[in-house]
C-alpha positions as CSV (number, residue, x, y, z in Angstrom):
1,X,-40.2,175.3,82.8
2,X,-39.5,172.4,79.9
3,X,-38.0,169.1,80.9
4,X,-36.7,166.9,78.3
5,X,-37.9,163.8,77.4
6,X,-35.2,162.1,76.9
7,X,-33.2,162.6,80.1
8,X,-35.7,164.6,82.3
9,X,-33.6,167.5,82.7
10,X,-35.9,171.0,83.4
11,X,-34.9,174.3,80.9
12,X,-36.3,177.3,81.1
13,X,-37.1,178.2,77.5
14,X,-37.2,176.9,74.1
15,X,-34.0,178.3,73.0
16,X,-32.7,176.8,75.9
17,X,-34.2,173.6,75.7
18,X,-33.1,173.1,71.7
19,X,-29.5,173.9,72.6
20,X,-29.7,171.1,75.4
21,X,-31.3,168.6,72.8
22,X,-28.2,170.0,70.3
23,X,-25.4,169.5,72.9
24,X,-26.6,166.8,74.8
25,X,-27.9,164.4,72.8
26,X,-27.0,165.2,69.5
27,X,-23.6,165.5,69.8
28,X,-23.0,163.4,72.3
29,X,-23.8,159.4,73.4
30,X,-27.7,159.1,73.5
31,X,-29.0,156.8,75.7
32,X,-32.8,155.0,75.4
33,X,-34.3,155.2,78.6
34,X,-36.6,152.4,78.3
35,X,-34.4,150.0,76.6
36,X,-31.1,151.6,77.5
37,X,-29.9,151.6,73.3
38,X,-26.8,153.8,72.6
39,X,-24.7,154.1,70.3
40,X,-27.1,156.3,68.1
41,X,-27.8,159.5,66.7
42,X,-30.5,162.1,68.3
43,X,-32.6,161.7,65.1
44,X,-32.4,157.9,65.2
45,X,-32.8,157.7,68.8
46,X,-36.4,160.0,68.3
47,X,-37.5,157.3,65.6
48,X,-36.4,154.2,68.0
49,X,-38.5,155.6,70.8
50,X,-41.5,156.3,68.3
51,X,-41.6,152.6,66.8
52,X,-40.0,150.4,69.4
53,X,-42.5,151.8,72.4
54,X,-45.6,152.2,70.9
55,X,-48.2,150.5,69.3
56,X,-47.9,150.0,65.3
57,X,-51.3,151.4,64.9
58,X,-50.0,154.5,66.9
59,X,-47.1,154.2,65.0
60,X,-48.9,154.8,61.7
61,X,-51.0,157.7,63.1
62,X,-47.4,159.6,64.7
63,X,-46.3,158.9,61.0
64,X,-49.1,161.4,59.4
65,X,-49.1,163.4,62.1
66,X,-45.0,164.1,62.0
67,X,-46.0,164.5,57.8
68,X,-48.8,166.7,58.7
69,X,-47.4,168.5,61.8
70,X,-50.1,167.6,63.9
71,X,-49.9,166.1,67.0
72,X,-51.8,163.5,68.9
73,X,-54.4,164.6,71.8
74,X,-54.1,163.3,75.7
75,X,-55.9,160.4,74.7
76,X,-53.1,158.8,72.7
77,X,-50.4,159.9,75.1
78,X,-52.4,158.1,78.1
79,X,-52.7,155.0,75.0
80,X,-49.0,155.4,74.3
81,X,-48.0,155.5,78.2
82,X,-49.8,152.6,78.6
83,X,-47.6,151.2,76.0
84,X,-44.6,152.1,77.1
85,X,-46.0,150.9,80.5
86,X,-46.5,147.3,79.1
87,X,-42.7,147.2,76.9
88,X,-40.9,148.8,80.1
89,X,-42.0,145.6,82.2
90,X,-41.6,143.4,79.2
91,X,-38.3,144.7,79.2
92,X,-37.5,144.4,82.6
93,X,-39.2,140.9,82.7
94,X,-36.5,140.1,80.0
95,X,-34.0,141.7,82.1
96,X,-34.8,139.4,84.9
97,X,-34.4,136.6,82.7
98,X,-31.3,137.2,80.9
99,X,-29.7,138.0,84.5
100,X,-30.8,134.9,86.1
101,X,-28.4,132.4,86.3
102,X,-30.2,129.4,85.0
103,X,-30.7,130.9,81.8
104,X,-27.7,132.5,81.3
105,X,-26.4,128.8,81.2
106,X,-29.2,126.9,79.6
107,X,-31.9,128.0,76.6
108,X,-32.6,130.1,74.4
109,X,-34.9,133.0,74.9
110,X,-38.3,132.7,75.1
111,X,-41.0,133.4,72.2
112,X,-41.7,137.1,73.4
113,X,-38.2,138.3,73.7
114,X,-37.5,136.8,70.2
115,X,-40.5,138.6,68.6
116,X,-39.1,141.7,70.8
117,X,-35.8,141.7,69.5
118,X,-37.3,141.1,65.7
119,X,-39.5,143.5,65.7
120,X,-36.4,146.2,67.2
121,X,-34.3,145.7,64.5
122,X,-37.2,145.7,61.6
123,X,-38.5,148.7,62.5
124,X,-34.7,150.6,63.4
125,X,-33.9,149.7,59.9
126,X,-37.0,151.3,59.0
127,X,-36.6,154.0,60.7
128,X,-32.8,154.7,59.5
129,X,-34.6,154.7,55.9
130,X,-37.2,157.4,56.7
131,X,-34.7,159.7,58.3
132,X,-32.5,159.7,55.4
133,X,-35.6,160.6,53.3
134,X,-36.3,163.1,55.7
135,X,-33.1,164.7,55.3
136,X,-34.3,166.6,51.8
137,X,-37.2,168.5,54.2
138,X,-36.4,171.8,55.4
139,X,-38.5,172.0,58.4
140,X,-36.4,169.0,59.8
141,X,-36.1,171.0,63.3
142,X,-39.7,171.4,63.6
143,X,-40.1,167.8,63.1
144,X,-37.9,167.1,66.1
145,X,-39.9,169.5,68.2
146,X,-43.0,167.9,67.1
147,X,-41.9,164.3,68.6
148,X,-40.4,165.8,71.4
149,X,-43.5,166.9,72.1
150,X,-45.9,164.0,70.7
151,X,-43.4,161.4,72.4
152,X,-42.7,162.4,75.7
153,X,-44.3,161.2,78.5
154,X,-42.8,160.7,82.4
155,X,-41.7,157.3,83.1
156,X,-44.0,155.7,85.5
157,X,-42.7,152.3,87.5
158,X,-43.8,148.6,85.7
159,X,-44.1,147.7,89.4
160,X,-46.3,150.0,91.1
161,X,-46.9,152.9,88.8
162,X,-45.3,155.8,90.8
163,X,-43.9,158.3,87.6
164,X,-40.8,160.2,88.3
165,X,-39.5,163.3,86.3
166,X,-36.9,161.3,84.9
167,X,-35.7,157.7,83.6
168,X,-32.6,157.9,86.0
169,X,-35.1,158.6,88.8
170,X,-36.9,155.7,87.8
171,X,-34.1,153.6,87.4
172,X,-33.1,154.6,91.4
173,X,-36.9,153.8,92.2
174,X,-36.6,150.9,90.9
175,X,-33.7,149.3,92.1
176,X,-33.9,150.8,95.8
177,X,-37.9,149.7,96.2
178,X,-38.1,146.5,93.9
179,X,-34.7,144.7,94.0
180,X,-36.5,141.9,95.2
181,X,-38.7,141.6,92.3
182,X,-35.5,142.2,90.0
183,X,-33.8,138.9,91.5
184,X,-37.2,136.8,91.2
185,X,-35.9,133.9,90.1
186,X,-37.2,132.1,86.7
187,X,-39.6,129.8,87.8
188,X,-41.9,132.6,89.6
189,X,-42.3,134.0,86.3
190,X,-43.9,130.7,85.4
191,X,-41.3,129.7,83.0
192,X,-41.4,125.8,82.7
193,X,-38.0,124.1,83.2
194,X,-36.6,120.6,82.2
195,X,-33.9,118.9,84.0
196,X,-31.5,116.8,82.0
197,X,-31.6,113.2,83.8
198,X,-28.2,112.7,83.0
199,X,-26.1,115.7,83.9
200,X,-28.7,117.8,85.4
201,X,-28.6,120.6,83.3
202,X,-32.1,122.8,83.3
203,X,-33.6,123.5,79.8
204,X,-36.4,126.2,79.0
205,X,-37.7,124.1,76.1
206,X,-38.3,120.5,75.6
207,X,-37.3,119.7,72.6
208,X,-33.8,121.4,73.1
209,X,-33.4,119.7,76.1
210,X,-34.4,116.2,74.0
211,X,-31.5,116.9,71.6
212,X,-29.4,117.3,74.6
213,X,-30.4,113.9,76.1
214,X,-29.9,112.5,72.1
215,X,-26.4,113.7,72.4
216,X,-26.3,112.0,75.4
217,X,-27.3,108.7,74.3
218,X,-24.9,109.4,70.9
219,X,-21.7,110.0,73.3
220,X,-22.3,107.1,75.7
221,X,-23.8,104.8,72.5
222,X,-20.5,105.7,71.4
223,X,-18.2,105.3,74.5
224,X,-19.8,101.7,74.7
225,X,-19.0,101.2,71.5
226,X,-14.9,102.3,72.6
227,X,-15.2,100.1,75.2
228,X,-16.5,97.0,73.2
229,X,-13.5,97.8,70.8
230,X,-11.2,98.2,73.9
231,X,-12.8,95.0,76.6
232,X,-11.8,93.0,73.1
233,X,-8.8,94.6,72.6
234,X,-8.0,93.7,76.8
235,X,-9.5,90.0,76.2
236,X,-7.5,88.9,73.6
237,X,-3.9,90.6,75.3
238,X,-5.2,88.8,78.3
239,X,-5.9,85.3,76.4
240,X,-2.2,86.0,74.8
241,X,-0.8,86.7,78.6
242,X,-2.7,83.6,79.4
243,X,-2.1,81.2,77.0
244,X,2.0,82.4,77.5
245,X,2.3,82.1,80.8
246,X,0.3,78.1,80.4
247,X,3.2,77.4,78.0
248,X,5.8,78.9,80.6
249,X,3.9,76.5,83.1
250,X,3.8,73.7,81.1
251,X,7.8,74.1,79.8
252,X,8.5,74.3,83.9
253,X,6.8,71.4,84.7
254,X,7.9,69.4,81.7
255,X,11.3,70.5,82.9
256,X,10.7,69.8,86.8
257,X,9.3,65.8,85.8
258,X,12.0,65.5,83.9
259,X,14.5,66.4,86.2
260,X,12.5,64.6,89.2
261,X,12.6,61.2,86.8
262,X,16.3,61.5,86.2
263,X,17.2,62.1,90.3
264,X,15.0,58.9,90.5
265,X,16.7,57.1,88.2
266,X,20.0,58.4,89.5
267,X,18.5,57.7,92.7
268,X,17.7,53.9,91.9
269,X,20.4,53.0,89.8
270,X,18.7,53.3,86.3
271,X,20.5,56.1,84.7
272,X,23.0,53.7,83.1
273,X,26.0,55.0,85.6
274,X,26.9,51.6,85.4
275,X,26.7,49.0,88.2
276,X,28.5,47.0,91.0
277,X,31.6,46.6,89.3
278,X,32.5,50.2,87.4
279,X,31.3,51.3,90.6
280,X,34.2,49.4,92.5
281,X,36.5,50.3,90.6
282,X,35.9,53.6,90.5
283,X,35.8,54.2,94.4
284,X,39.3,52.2,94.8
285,X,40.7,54.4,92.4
286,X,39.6,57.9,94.3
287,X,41.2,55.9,97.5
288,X,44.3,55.7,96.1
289,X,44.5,58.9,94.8
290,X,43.8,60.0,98.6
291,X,46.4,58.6,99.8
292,X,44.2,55.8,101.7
293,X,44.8,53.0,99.3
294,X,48.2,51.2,98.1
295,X,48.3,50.7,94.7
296,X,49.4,47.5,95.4
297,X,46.2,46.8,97.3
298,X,44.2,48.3,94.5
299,X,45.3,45.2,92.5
300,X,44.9,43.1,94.8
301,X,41.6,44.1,95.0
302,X,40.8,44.0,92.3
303,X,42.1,40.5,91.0
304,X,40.0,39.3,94.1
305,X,36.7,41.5,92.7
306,X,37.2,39.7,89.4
307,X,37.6,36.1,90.1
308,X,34.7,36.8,92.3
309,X,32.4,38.3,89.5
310,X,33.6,35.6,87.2
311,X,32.1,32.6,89.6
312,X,29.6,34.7,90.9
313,X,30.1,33.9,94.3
314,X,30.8,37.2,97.1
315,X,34.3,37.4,98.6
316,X,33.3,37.3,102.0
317,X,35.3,40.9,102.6
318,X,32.2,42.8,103.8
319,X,31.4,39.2,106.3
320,X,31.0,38.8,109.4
321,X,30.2,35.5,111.5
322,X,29.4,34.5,114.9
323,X,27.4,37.6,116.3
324,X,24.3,35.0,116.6
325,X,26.5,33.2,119.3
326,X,27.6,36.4,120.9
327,X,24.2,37.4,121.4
328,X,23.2,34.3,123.2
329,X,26.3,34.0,125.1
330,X,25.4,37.9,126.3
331,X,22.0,37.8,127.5
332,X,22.6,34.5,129.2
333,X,25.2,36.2,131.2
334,X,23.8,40.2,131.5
335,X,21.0,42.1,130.1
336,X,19.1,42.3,133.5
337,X,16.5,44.7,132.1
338,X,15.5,41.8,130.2
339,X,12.6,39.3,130.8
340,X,12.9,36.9,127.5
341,X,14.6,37.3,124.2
342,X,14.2,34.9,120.9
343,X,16.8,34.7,118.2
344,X,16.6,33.6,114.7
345,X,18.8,31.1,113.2
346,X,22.7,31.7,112.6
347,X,22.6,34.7,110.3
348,X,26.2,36.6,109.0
349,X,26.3,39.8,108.8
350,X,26.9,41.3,104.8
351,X,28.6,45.2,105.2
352,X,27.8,47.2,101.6
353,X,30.9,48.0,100.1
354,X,32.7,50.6,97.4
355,X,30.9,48.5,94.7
356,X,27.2,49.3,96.3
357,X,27.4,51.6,98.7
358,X,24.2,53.9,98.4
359,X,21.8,51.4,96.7
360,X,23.0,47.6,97.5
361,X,21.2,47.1,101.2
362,X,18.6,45.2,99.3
363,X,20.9,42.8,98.0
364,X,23.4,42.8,101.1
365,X,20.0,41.8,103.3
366,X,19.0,39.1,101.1
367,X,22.9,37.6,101.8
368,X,22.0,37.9,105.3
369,X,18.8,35.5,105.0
370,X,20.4,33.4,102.6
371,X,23.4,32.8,104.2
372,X,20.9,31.7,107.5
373,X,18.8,29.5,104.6
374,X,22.3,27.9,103.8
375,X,22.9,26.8,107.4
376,X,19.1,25.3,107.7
377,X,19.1,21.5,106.9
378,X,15.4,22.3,106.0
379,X,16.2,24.2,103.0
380,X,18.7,21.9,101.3
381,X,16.6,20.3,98.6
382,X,15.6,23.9,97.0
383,X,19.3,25.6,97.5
384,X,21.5,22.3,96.2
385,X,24.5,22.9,98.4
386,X,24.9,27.0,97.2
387,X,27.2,29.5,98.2
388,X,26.2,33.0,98.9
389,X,26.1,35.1,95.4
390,X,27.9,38.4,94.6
391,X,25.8,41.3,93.8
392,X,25.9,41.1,90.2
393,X,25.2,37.1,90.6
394,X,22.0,38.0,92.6
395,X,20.7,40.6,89.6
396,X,21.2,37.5,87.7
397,X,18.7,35.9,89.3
398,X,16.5,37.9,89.7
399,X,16.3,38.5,85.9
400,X,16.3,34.8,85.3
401,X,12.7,34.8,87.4
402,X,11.2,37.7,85.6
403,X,11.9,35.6,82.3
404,X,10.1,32.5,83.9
405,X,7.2,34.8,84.1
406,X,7.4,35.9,87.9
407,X,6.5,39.5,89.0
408,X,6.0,40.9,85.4
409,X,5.1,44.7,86.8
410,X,8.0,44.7,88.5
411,X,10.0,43.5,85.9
412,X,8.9,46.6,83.3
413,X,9.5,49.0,86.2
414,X,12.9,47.8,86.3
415,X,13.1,47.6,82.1
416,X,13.3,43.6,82.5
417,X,17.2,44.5,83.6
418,X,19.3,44.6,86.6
419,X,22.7,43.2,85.7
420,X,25.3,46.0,84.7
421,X,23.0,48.7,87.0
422,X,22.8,50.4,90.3
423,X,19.2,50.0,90.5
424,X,17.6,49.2,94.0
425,X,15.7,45.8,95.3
426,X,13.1,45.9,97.8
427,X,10.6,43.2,98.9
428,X,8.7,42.3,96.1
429,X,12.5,41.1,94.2
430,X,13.2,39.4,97.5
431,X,9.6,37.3,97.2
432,X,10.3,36.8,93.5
433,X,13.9,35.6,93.7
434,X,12.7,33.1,96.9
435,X,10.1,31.7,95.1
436,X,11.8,31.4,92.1
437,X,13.8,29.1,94.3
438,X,11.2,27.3,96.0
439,X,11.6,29.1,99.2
440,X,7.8,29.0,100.6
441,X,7.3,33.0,102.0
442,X,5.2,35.8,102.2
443,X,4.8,40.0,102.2
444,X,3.2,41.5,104.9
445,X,2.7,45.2,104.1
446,X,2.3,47.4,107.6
447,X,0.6,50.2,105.1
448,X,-0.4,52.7,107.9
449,X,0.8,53.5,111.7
450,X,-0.9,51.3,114.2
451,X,0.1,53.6,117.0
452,X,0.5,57.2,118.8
453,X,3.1,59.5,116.7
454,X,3.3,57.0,113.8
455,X,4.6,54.0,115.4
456,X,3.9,50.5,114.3
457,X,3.2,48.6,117.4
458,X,1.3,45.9,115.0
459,X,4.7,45.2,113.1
460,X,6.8,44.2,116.7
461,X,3.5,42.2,117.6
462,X,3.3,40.5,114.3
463,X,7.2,39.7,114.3
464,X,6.5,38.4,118.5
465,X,4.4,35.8,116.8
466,X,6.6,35.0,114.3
467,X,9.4,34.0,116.6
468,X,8.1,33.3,120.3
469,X,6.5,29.7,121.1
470,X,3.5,29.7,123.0
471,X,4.9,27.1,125.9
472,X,5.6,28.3,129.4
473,X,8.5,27.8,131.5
474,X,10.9,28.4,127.9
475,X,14.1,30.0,129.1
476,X,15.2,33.2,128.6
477,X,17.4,32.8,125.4
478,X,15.8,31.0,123.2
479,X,17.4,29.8,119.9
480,X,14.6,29.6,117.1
481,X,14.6,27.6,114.2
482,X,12.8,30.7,112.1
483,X,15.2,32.2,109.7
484,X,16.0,36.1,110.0
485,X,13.0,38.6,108.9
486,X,13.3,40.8,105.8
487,X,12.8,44.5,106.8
488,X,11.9,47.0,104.3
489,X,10.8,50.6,104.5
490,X,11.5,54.1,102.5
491,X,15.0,54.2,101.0
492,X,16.2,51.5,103.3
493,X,16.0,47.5,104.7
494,X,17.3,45.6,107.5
495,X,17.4,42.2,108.9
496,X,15.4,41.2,111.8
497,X,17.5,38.7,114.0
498,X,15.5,38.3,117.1
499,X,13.1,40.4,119.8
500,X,13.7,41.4,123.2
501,X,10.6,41.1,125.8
502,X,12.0,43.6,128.7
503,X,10.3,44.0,132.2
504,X,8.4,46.6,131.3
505,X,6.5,44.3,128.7
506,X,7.7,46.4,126.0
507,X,9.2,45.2,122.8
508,X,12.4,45.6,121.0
509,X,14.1,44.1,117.3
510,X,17.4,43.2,117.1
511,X,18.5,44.1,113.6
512,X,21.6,43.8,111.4
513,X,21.9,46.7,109.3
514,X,24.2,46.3,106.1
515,X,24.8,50.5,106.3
516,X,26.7,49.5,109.9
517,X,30.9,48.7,109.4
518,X,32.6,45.2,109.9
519,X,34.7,46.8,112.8
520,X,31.5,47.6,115.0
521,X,29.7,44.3,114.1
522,X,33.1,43.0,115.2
523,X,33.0,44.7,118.4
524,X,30.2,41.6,119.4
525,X,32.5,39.3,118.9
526,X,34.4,40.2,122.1
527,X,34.0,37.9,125.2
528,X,33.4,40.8,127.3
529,X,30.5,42.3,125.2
530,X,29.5,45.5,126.3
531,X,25.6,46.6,126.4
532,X,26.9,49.6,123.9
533,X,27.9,47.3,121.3
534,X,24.6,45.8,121.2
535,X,22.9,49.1,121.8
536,X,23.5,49.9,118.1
537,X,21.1,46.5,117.5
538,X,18.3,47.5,119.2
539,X,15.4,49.0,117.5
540,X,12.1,49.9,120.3
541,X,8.8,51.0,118.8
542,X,9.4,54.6,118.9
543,X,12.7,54.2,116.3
544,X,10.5,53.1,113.8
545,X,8.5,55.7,112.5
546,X,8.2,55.3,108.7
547,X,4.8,55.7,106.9
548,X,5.2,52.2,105.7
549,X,6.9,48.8,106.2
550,X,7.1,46.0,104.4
551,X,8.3,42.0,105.6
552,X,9.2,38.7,103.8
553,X,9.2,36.1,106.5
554,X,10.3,32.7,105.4
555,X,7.9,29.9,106.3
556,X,9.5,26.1,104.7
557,X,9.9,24.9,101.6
558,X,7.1,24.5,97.9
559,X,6.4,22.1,96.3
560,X,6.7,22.3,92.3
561,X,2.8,22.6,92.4
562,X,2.9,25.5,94.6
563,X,5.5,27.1,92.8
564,X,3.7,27.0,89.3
565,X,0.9,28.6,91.6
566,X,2.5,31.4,93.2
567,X,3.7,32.3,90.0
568,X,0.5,32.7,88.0
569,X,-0.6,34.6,91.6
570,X,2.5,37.3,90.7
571,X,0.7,37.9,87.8
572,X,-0.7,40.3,89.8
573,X,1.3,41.2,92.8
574,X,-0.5,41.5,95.6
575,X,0.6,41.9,99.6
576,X,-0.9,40.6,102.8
577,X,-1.6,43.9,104.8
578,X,-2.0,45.1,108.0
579,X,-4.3,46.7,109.5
């Protein structure tokens, strides 16, 4: 029995055996059974097997031999198994590799299997070369029977050396009794590995795996680079955005102050509207068009508003007399929920009119301590027998003591000008205008609450002192000889007349308030006075509520000395305050 040596199949004969080789593997697909090459000729195939599995010494002796057509012995078959022995497990070895899946991702092959593949292809080329030189011999199918039988040898396993009949038994042997040595992964073949520290990729050689960490370094010097170009690129839109959005916030609040300054000068008179007298006009002129005024009384009116202006001397239409005597007569005769009460001097009530209504309280309030100044024997020598001013007689005045040198920070707030405006007075212009006229006074600035909730329960003490004596036994209506106190606060002034002591020890100011009408002031007038009427008088501690107050209480008369004083002492306007 033969078996061939290429695919282990058993003949009986030669003959038969030659036309197995011829239409087997010569005319059909041979397949290498150590390596598994295909896609060669029988001839070819012989000469792979007898270069690529055996020794290059062996090869050189199996060169003479085929020339000489003689054979080796046993000894070079048992030499040449060995071989094939040693390039079956290289083979397999490579197999291993090439199938694991580390490598198959990362790495070239290693040293051996480069060599391997080298030396392959060198010595097919070779043998391609002596075959076709071969061709011109006649005994070419002797020479194939000669390596037939010089070459073959039974495949014996890598693993454990069993030999089978043929290289598909092998193949079974092998993959049935050492799959798990097929599957060994890399590193039990002692095949070092490097780890990229950046993406984790495993590398059989360390210097490919240092270019990949270069590359690495390149890309991210790079992307740093990118982001350099585009963190500038961001800064300066941002600084753009930025500086944009300051000059939006900067036009906005330009715009808001500006607005603000004009609703306070609007608010106060400056915003050259005009003053007491387009002012009066004006509003008689919307009454008649209402159907409320005659236009016979709107020149009446105003013949009356123009003689007045002209002597500078009010018209006594907003006036109202008497309520001091009222008063007096009414808590001597009711008012049982009072213990004591102390009234300033005669004091007429001023009402603002169409000329100042919204901004002329200041100067209706200082009417209302004049006119009590006027009807004080102790104030003769300084007022010289005058009448109570108009409006635009008072801004007079008050510019004719800035020019004397009184009050100058007041003055500049005011643009050193009053007459022909709306603009409002508080108590510093009161103080100014007083002294200017010799009046002896003072500010007393109630800066901060004194009580629970923001009450000022200082301010009704302070103004308790002013008024009250200290003697016992005084009656219960008592007529002072103090004139009327000025009352400022916030957007707004009064005119203290007098303080109520009731039962309960609390305290309560009796005001005049220029905002209220003639017609209700009048209502005091009545002999039968009703506690309603003076109801709208009455101001307890919890009514007044304002952050800050401000008073000018009048205390006699200066001498010339003391006037020149008080003036250099406005140089810098300061107030007495409390607490």
């Amino acid at each position: 029995m033969l078996s061939c040596n290429i695919c282990g199949e058993t003949v009986t004969s030669e003959p038969d055996m030659k036309a197995h080789l011829l239409i087997v593997h010569m005319e059909n697909e041979v397949t290498c059974p150590f390596c598994k090459l295909s896609g060669v000729n029988y001839d070819e195939m012989c000469f792979h097997i007898e270069t690529a599995h055996f020794e290059q010494n062996e090869l050189e002796k199996n060169f003479e031999r085929i020339n000489t057509v003689q054979y080796g012995t046993s000894n070079s078959r048992k030499d040449s198994t060995l071989q094939c022995r040693m390039e079956v497990n290289s083979s397999i070895h490579s197999a291993c590799a090439s199938n694991h899946p580390k490598i198959s991702a990362q790495g070239p092959p290693n040293n051996g299997i480069l060599k391997h593949k080298g030396f392959y292809s060198e010595n097919l080329t070779e043998s391609r070369k002596f075959l076709k030189d071969k061709e011109k011999q006649s005994d070419r199918t002797k020479i194939k029977g000669s390596i037939y039988e010089a070459m073959y040898t039974p495949p014996e396993c890598p693993f454990c050396g069993k030999i089978e009949g043929c290289s598909q038994d092998m193949e079974t042997h092998v993959k049935t009794e050492h799959a798990d040595l097929l599957d060994t992964p890399l590193e039990d073949c002692n095949q070092p590995l490097y780890d990229c520290p950046m993406c984790g990729l495993i590398c059989t050689n360390y210097h490919i795996l240092q270019e990949h960490v270069d590359l690495h370094l390149e890309e991210s010097s790079f992307g740093q680079g990118m982001d350099r170009v585009q963190c500038s690129r961001d800064l300066e839109l941002a600084q753009q955005l930025q500086q944009e959005e300051d000059r939006k916030r900067r036009s906005e609040e330009s715009r808001q102050e500006m607005e603000e300054f004009q609703n306070l000068q609007r608010q106060y008179g400056l915003n050259n509207s005009g003053g007491y007298k387009q002012q009066q006009l004006r509003n008689m002129e919307i009454e008649v068009n209402r159907g409320r005024m005659h236009p016979s009384e709107f020149h009446r009116r105003k013949a009356d508003m123009m003689e007045s202006l002209a002597i500078g001397i009010d018209d006594g239409k907003t006036k109202t007399s008497g309520i001091m005597e009222a008063l007096y007569r009414y808590y001597q005769n009711a008012a049982t929920d009072v213990r004591r009460v102390w009234l300033s001097t005669v004091v007429d009530h001023f009402q603002s009119s169409f000329g100042d209504k919204g901004w002329g309280c200041g100067y209706r309030n200082f009417q209302m301590l004049l006119s009590s100044l006027l009807q004080n024997d102790a104030y003769d020598d300084c007022l010289k027998g005058m009448s109570v001013p108009c409006i635009p007689k008072i801004q007079s005045m008050i510019e004719d003591a800035w020019k004397e040198g009184f009050d100058p920070q007041g003055a500049s707030q005011l643009n050193n000008r009053l007459q022909g405006t709306k603009a409002w007075i508080g108590a510093c212009e009161v103080y100014t205008l007083l002294t200017s006229l010799r009046i002896k006074c003072r500010i007393i600035d109630f800066h901060k609450s004194t009580g629970p909730l923001g009450t000022h329960p200082r301010l009704f003490e302070w103004i308790m002192s002013y008024y009250s004596s200290e003697r016992e036994g005084s009656p219960k209506v008592l007529f002072t000889s103090k004139p009327p106190i000025y009352l400022q606060h916030q957007g707004h002034s009064q005119t203290v007349v007098g303080i109520e002591e009731r039962k309960n020890r609390t305290l309560c100011l009796l005001v005049f308030d220029p905002g209220c009408p003639s017609r209700e002031m009048q209502k005091l007038l009545k002999q039968d006075m009703e506690a309603s009427s003076v109801k709208q008088l009455r101001k307890f501690v919890g009514n007044l509520k304002h952050k800050q107050y401000q008073i000018v209480a009048v205390e006699g008369v200066l001498s010339s000395e003391e006037k020149i004083a008080r003036r250099q002492a406005s140089q810098v306007f300061t107030a007495e305050k409390i607490p």
